[in-house]
SERO-4910 file (N, C-alpha, C, O; in steps of 0.05 Angstrom, whole numbers):
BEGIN
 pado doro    nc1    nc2    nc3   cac1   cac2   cac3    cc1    cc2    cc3    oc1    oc2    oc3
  Unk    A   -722   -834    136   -718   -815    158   -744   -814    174   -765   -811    162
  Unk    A   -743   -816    205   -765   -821    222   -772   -785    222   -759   -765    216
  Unk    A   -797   -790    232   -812   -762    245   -793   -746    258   -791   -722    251
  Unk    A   -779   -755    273   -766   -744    300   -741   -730    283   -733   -707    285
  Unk    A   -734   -746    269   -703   -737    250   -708   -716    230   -692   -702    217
  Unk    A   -739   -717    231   -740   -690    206   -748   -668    221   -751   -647    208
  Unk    A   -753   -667    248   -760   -643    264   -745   -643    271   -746   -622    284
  Unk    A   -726   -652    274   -695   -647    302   -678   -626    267   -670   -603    266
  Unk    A   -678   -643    248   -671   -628    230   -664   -606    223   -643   -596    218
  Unk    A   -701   -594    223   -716   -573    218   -711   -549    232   -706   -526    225
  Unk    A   -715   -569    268   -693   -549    287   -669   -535    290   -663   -513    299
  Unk    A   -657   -555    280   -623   -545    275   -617   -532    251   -596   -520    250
  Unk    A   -633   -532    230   -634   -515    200   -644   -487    214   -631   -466    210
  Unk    A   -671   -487    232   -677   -459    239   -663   -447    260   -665   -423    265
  Unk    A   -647   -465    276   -626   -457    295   -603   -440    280   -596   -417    286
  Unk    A   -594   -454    262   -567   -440    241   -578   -418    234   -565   -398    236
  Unk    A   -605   -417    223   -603   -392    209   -603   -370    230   -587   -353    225
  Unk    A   -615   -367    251   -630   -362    275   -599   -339    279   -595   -315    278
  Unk    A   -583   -363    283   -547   -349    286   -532   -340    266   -511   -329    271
  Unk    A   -541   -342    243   -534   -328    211   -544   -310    213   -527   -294    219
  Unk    A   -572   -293    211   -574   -271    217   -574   -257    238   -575   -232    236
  Unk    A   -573   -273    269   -555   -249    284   -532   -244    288   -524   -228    306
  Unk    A   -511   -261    265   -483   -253    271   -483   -238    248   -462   -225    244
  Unk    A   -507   -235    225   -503   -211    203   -515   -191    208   -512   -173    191
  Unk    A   -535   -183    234   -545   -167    246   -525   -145    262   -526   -120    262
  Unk    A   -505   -164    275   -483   -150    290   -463   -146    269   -443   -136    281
  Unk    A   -456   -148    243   -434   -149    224   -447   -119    221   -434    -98    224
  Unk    A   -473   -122    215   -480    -95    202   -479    -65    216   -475    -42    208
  Unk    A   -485    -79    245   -490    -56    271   -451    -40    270   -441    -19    265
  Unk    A   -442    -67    279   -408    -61    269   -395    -48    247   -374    -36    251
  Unk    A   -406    -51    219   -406    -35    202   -414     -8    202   -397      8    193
  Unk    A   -431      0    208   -455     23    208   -440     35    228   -433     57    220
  Unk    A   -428     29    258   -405     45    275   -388     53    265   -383     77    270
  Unk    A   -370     39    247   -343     34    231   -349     66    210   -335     87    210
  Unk    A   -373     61    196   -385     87    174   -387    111    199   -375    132    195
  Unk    A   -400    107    220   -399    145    235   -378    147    238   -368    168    228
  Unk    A   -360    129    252   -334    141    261   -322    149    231   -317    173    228
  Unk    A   -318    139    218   -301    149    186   -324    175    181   -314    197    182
  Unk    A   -339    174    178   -353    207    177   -353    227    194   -359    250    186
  Unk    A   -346    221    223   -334    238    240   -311    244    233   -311    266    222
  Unk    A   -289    233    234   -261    233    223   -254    254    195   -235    269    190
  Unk    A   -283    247    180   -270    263    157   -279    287    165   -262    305    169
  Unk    A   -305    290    167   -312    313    185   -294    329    200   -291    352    193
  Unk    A   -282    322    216   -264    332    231   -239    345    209   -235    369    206
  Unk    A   -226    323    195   -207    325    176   -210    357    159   -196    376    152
  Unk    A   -234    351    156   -245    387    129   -247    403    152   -240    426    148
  Unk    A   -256    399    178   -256    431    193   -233    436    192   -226    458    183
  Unk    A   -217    419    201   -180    429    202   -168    439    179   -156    461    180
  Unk    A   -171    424    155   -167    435    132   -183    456    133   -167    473    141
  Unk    A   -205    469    130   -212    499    126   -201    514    149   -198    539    146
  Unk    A   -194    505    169   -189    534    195   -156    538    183   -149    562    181
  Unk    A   -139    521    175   -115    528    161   -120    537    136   -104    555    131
  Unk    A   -134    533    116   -129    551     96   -144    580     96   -141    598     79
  Unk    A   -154    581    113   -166    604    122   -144    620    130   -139    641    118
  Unk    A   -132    611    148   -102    617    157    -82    624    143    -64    639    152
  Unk    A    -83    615    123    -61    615    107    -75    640     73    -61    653     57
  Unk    A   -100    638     76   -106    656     65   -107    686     77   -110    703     59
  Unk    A   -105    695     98   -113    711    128    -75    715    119    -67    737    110
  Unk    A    -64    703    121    -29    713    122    -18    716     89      5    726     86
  Unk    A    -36    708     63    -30    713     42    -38    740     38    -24    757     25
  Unk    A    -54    744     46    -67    781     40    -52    800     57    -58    823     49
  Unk    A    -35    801     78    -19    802     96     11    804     83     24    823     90
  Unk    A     17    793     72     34    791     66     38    803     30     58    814     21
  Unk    A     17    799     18     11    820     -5     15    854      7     36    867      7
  Unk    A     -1    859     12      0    883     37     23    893     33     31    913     20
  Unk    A     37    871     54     64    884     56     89    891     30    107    907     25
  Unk    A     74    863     15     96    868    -12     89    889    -27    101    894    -47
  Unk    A     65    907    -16     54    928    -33     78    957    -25     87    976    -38
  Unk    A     80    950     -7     82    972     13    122    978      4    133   1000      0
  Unk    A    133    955      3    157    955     -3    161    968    -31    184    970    -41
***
């Protein structure tokens, strides 16, 4: 193998990687979006869940109350 064939090589081995870690750079950036939005989501998910059982606790005592009363 001449000079030229082991640097053109060399080039194209550090070219590949060059594009292996920035397409695992963007896998990760893409992942790491993918994780806030699902932690927003759930986030979101438990406020809703507590403002209804809140709700529903708020109409259980309410409604004790009233079965007192009868």
């Amino acid at each position: 193998m001449s000079v030229f064939d082991e640097a053109h090589e060399r080039k194209v081995v550090r070219t590949l990687i060059k594009a292996f870690e920035m397409q695992m750079a963007d896998n990760v950036i893409e992942l790491m979006n993918d994780l806030g939005d699902a932690i927003q989501h759930r986030d979101e998910a438990r406020t809703e869940r507590d403002f209804y059982k809140a709700q529903f606790e708020q109409v259980q005592v309410r409604l004790e109350a009233l079965q007192g009363r009868v």
